[in-house]
C-alpha positions as CSV (number, residue, x, y, z in Angstrom):
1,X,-19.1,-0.3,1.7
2,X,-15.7,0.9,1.9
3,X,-13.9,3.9,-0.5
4,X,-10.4,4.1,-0.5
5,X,-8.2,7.1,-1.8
6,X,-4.5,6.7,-2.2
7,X,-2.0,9.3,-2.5
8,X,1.6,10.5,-2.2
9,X,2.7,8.9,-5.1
10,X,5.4,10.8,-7.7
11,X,8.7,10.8,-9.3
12,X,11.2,10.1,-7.2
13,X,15.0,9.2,-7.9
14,X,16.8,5.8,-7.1
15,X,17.6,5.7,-3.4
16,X,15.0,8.0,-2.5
17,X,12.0,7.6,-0.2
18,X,8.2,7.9,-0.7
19,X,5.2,7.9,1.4
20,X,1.9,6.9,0.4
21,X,-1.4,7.0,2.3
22,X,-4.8,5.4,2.1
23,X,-7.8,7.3,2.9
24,X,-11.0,5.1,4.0
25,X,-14.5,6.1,4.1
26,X,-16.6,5.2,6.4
27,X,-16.7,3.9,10.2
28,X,-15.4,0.3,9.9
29,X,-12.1,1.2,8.9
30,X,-10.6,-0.7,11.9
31,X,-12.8,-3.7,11.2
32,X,-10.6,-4.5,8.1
33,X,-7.4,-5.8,7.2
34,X,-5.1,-3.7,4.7
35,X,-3.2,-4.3,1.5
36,X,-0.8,-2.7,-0.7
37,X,-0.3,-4.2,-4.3
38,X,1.7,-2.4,-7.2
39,X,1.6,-3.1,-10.8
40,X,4.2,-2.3,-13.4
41,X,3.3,-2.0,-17.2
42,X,3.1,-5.2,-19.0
43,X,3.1,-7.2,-15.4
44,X,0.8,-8.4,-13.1
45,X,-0.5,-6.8,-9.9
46,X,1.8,-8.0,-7.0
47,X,1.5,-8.0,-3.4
48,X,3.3,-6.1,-1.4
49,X,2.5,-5.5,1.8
50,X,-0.5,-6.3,4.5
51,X,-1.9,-5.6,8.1
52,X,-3.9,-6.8,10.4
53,X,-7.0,-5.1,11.6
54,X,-5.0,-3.6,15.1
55,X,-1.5,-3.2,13.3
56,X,-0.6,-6.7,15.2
57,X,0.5,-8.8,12.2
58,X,2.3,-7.7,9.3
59,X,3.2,-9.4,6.1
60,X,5.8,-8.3,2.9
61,X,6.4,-9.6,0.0
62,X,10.6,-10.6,-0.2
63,X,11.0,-8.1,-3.0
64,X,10.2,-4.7,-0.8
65,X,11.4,-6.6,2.7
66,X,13.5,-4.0,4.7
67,X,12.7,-1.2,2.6
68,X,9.0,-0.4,3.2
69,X,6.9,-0.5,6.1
70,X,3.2,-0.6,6.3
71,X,1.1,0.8,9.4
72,X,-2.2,2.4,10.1
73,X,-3.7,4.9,12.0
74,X,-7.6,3.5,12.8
75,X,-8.4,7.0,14.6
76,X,-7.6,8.7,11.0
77,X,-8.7,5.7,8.9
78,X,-5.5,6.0,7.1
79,X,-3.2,3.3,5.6
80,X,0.0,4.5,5.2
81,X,3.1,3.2,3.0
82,X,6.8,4.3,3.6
83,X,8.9,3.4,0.9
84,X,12.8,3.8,1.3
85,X,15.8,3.2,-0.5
86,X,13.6,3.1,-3.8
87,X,14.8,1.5,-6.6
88,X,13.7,1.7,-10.5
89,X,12.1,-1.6,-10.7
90,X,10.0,-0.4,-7.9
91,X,7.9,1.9,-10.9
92,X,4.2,1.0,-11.0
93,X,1.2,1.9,-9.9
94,X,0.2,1.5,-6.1
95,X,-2.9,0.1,-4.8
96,X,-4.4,-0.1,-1.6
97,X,-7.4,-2.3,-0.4
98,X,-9.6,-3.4,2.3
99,X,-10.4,-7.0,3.5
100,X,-11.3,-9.3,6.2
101,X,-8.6,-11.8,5.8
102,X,-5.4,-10.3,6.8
103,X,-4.0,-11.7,3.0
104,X,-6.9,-11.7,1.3
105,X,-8.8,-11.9,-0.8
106,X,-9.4,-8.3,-0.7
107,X,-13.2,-7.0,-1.3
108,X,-12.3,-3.3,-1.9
109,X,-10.1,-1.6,-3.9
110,X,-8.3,2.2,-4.4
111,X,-7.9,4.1,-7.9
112,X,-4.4,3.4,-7.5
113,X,-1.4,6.1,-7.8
114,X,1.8,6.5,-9.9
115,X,5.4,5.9,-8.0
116,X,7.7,6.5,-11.0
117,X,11.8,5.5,-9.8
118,X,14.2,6.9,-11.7
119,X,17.6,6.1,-12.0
C-alpha cells in the first residue's frame, strides 16, 4: 500500500513557475514508477508527465513538453513537478500516482491540489 500527498500547488500568474511535490508512504517508494495527471473543470483527467522507477526514462505529454520537468528523489520518497512558463489553460487540479508500468495503469493515487493560472 502506497499513500501519496501532493503539494505546492496555488495561484500563480501567466509566465510564472510552480513546483509541486509528492510525498509517498512507505518503503517501496523506489520500487514504483511515477505519474502526474491534471484535470480542468468540465474535462477529463490528462496525463502529463511520468518516471521510471531510477529517474532513467521520462515521458510528457506534447501539451506541457519544454515547460515542466518531472524527477524524484527515492532517498526522500518525493515526486517532484516543476512547472515553468505557466500558462492559463494550465488551471486544474494536479495529481500524482504510483505504478509499476512506467505509463500505467497507475494502482495509486494522491488527493490531488489546485494550480490556478491566471492571466
Amino acid at each position: 500500500q502506497v499513500q501519496l500527498v501532493e503539494s505546492g500547488g496555488g495561484l500563480v500568474q501567466a509566465g510564472g513557475s510552480l513546483r509541486l511535490s509528492c510525498a509517498a508512504s512507505g518503503r517501496t517508494f523506489s520500487s514504483y514508477a511515477m505519474g502526474w495527471f491534471r484535470q480542468a473543470p468540465g474535462k477529463e483527467r490528462e496525463f502529463i508527465t511520468a518516471i521510471g522507477r531510477s529517474s532513467g526514462n521520462t515521458y510528457y505529454a506534447n501539451s506541457v513538453k519544454g515547460r515542466f520537468t518531472i524527477s524524484r528523489d527515492n532517498a526522500k520518497n518525493t515526486v517532484y513537478l516543476q512547472m515553468n512558463n505557466l500558462k492559463p489553460e494550465d488551471t486544474a487540479v494536479y495529481y500524482c500516482a504510483a505504478g509499476i508500468p512506467t505509463l500505467g495503469p497507475y494502482d495509486y493515487w494522491g488527493q490531488g491540489t489546485q494550480v490556478t493560472v491566471s492571466s
